[in-house]
C-alpha positions in Angstrom: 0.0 -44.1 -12.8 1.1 -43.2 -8.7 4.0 -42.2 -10.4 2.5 -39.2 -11.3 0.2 -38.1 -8.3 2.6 -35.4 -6.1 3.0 -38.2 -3.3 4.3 -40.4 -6.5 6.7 -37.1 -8.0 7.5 -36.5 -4.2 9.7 -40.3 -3.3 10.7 -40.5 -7.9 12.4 -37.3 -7.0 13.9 -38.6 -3.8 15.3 -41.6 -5.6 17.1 -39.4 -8.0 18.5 -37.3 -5.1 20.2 -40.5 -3.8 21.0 -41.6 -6.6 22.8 -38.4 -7.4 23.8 -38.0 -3.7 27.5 -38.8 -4.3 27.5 -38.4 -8.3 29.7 -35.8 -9.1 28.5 -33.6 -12.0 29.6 -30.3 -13.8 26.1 -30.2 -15.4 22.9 -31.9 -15.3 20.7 -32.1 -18.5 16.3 -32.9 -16.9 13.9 -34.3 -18.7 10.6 -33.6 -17.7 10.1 -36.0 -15.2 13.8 -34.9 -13.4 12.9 -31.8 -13.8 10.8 -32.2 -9.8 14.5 -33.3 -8.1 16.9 -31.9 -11.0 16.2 -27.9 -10.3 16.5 -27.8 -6.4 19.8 -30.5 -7.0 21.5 -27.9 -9.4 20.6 -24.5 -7.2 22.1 -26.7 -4.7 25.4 -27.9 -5.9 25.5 -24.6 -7.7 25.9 -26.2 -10.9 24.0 -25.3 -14.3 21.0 -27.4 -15.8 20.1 -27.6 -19.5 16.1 -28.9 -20.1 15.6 -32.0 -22.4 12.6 -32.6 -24.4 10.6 -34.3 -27.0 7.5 -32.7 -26.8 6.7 -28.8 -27.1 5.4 -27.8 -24.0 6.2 -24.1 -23.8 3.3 -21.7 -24.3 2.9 -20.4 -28.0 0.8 -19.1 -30.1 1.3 -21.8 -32.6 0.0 -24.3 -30.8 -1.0 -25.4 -27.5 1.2 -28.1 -25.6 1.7 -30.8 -27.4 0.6 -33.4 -24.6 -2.7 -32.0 -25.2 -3.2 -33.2 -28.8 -2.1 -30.1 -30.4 -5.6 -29.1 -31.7 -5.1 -25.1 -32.4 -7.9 -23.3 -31.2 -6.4 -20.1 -32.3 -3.4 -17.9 -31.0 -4.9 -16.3 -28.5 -6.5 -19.2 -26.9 -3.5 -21.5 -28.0 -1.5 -19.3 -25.3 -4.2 -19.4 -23.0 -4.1 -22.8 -22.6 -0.4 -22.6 -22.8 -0.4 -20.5 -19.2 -3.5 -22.2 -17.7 -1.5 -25.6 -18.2 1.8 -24.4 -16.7 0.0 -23.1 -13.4 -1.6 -26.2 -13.3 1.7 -27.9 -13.4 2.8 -25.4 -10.7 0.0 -25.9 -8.0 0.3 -30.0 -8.5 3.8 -29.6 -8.1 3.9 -27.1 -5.2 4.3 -29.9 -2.2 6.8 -31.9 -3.9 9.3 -29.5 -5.3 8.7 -27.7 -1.3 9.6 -30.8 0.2 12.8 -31.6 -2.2 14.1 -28.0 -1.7 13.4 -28.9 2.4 15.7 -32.1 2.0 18.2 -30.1 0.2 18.3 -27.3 2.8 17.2 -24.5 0.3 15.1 -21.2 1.2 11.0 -21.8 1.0 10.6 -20.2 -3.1 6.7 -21.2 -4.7 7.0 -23.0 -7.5 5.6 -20.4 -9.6 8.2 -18.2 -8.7 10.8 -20.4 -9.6 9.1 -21.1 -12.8 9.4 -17.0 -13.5 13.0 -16.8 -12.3 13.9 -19.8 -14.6 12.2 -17.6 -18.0 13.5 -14.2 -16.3 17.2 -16.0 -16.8 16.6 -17.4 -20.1 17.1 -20.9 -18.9 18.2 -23.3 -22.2 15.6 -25.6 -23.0 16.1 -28.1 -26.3 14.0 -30.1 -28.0 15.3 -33.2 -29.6 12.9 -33.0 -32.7 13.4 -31.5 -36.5 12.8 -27.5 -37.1 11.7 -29.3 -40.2 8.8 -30.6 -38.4 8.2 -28.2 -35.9 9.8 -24.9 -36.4 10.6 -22.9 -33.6 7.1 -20.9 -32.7 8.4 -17.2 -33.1 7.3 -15.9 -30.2 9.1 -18.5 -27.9 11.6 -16.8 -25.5 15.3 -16.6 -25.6 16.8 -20.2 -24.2 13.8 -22.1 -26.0 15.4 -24.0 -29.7 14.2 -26.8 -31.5 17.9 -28.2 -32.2 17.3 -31.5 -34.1 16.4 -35.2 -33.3 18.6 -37.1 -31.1 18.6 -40.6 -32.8 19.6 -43.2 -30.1 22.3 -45.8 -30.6 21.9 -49.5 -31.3 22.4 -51.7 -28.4 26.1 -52.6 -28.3 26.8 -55.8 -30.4 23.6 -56.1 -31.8 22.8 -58.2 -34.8 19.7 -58.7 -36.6 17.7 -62.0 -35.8 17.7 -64.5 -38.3 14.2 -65.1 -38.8 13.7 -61.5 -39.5 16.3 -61.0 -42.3 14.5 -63.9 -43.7 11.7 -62.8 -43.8 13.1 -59.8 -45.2 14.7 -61.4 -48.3 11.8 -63.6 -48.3 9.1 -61.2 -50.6 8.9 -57.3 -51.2 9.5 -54.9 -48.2 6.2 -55.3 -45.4 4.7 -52.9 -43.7 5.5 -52.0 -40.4 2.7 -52.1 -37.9 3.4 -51.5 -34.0 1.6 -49.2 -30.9 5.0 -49.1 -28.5 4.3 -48.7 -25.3 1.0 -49.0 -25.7 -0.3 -51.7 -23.1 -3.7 -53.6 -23.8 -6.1 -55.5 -22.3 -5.2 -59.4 -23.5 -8.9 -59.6 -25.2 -8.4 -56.0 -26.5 -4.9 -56.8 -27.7 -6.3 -60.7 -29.1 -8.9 -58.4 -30.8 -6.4 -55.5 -32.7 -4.2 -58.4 -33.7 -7.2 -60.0 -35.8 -8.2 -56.5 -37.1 -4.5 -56.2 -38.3 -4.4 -59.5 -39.8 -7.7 -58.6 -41.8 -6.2 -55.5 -42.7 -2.9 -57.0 -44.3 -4.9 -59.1 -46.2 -7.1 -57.0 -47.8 -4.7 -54.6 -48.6 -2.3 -57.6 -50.6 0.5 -56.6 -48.3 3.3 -58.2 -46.0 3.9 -57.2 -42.4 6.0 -56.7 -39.6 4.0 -56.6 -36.2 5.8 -55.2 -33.3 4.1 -56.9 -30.3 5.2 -53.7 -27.8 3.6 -53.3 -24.6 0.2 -54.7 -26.2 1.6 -58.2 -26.5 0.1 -57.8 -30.1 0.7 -61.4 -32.0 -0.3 -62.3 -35.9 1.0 -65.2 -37.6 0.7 -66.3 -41.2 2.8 -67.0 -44.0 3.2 -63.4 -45.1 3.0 -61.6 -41.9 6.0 -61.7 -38.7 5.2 -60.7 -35.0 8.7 -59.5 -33.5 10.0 -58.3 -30.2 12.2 -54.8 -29.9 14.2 -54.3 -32.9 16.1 -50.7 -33.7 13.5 -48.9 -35.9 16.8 -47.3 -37.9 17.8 -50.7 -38.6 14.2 -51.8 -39.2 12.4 -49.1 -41.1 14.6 -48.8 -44.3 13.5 -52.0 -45.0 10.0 -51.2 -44.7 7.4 -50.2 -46.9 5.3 -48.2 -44.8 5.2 -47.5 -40.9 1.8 -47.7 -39.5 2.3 -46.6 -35.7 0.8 -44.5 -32.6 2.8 -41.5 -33.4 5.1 -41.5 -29.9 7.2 -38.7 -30.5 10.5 -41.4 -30.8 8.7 -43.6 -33.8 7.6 -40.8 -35.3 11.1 -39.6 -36.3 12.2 -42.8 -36.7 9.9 -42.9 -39.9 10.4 -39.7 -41.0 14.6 -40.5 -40.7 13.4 -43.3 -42.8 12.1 -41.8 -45.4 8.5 -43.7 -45.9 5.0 -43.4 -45.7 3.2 -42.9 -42.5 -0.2 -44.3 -41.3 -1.0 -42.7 -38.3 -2.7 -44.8 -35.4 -2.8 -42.2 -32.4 -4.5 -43.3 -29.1 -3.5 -40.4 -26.3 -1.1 -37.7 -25.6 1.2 -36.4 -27.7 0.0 -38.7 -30.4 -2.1 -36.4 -32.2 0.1 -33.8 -31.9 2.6 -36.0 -34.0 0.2 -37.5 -36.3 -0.8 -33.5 -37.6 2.1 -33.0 -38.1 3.2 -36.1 -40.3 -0.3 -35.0 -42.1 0.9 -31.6 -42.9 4.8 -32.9 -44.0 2.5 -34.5 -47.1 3.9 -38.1 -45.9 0.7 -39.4 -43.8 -2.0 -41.7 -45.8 -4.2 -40.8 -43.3 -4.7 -40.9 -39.5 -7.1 -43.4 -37.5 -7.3 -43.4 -33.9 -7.0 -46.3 -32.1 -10.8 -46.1 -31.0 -12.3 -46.2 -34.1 -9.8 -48.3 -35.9 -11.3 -51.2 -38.2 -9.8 -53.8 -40.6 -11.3 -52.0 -43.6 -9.9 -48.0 -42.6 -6.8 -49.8 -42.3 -6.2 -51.5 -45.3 -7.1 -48.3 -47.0 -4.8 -46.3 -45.5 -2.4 -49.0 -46.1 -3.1 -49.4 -49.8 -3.1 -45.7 -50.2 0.6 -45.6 -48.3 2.3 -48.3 -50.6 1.0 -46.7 -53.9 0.7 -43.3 -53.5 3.8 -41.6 -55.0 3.8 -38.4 -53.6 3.4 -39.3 -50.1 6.5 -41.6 -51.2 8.4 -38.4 -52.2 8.1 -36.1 -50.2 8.7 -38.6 -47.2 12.3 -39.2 -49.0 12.5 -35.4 -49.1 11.8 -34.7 -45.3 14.2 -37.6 -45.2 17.2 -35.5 -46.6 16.8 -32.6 -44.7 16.9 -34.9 -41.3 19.8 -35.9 -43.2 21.1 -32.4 -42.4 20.7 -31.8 -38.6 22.2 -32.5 -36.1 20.9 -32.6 -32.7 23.1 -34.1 -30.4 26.2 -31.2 -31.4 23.5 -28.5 -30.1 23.2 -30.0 -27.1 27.0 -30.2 -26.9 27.5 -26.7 -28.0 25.0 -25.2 -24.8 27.1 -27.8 -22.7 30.2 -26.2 -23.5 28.9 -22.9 -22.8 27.3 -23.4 -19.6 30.6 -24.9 -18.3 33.8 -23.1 -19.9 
């Protein structure tokens, strides 16, 4: 994690200013993380920047930023924390973003400052996930939309491996179970991979493990450990999608149209998991710490059978169905540089 210690922000931030040294570019679009090198690169090319984001971050009384867990503690103190963490984010940030402006041969500005002329100017900020399942908090500023997931492509000339379509065609749709980038210990990972085996057989249920970060592998008859496969390819064939609840394979299931079991760990997780609680389309959540064979073949079980959850995850399904993310982001391209 150097990455993220200002020494760490400081030389990711100079990378991206070589990289971009001699890129020319009308507009720049910043995730988070290029957010450090992205705003002192813009102010100095004197081009416009559009943020880019998957998680809501901006201070609300909804909610307070999603990294955090999303555990309301009321709107008042929801916006508290909300403007406590953005300082925060301002003083750790302070050297680095002074240094990159330094390199770039801008005027000395504190990073708080910049922070207020970037709201004072209503800078566009979109988030790639469904008003459907976060709707725009009311009392964000002007610049601040929820626009729509941005579903990414499948790897060019990608076909399905042959072992998974047969195991596929092989028996009734499986469950998907997977924790992403989620890296283990090798004993804890040995030790999920049991408890997941336990849990697909006492639930009476075939699955899909997605080994991920975790290196997670079960083998038997009825269950199939596989590498990276497109979860919009994957997940209509699925059952179920038991997961961590990153932001990306959350939509993926909810695109998909099945139940949810929700495995959070840290982060954002929890954020995503209340939320897939409160769409109706969640058997239940479980995080990661307290996760045993037996809570996880009943929240399976209760995912396969249960038809409501099986509805209205179809429902949320069709309105996705709707949106469009990526033409937002197109539309505040075009108007930033026409």
């Amino acid at each position: 994690m150097r990455f993220m210690s200002p020494k760490g922000m400081q030389a990711t931030g100079e990378g991206l200013l070589r990289t971009l040294r001699d890129e020319p570019a009308d507009i720049l679009l910043l995730s988070p993380f290029a957010e450090l090198a992205g705003h002192p690169l813009a102010e100095a090319r004197g081009v416009p920047s559009i943020g880019i984001r998957l998680q809501a971050m901006s201070t609300t009384a909804d909610f307070p930023p999603s990294i955090l867990g999303g555990w309301s503690v009321g709107p008042l103190l929801n916006r508290v924390v909300g403007r406590f963490g953005a300082g925060w984010v301002d003083r750790y940030c302070a050297k680095p973003i002074a240094a990159l402006r330094s390199q770039l041969g801008l005027p000395k500005v504190s990073a708080r400052a910049l922070r207020r002329r970037r709201t004072e100017a209503e800078w566009p900020i979109l988030h790639g996930f469904s008003p459907t399942v976060v709707p725009r908090p009311r009392d964000w500023r002007r610049g601040l939309e929820v626009v729509g997931y941005w579903w990414p492509p499948r790897p060019l000339g990608w076909e399905p491996p042959a072992d998974v379509v047969r195991f596929l065609e092989s028996g009734p749709p499986p469950v998907y179970i997977g924790f992403g980038s989620l890296p283990m210990p090798k004993a804890k990972a040995a030790q999920v991979s049991e408890l997941i085996a336990q849990a697909l057989r006492k639930a009476g249920v075939r699955g899909i493990v997605q080994s991920g970060w975790a290196q997670l592998a079960v083998s038997s008859d009825d269950v199939l450990t596989v590498g990276e496969i497109p979860h919009d390819w994957l997940f209509d064939r699925v059952a179920a999608v038991a997961h961590a609840c990153g932001a990306g394979t959350t939509g993926a299931g909810l695109r998909a149209g099945v139940p949810a079991v929700a495995l959070p760990n840290a982060g954002d997780q929890s954020f995503w998991a209340r939320r897939l609680d409160k769409l109706g389309v969640s058997a239940g959540t479980v995080p990661l710490k307290k996760l045993t064979a037996d809570s996880l073949a009943a929240a399976i079980t209760t995912a396969v059978t249960d038809p409501d959850l099986r509805a209205n995850a179809k429902a949320v399904a069709a309105h996705l169905a709707t949106e469009d993310g990526p033409a937002a982001v197109l539309q505040t391209v075009e108007r930033l540089t026409t």
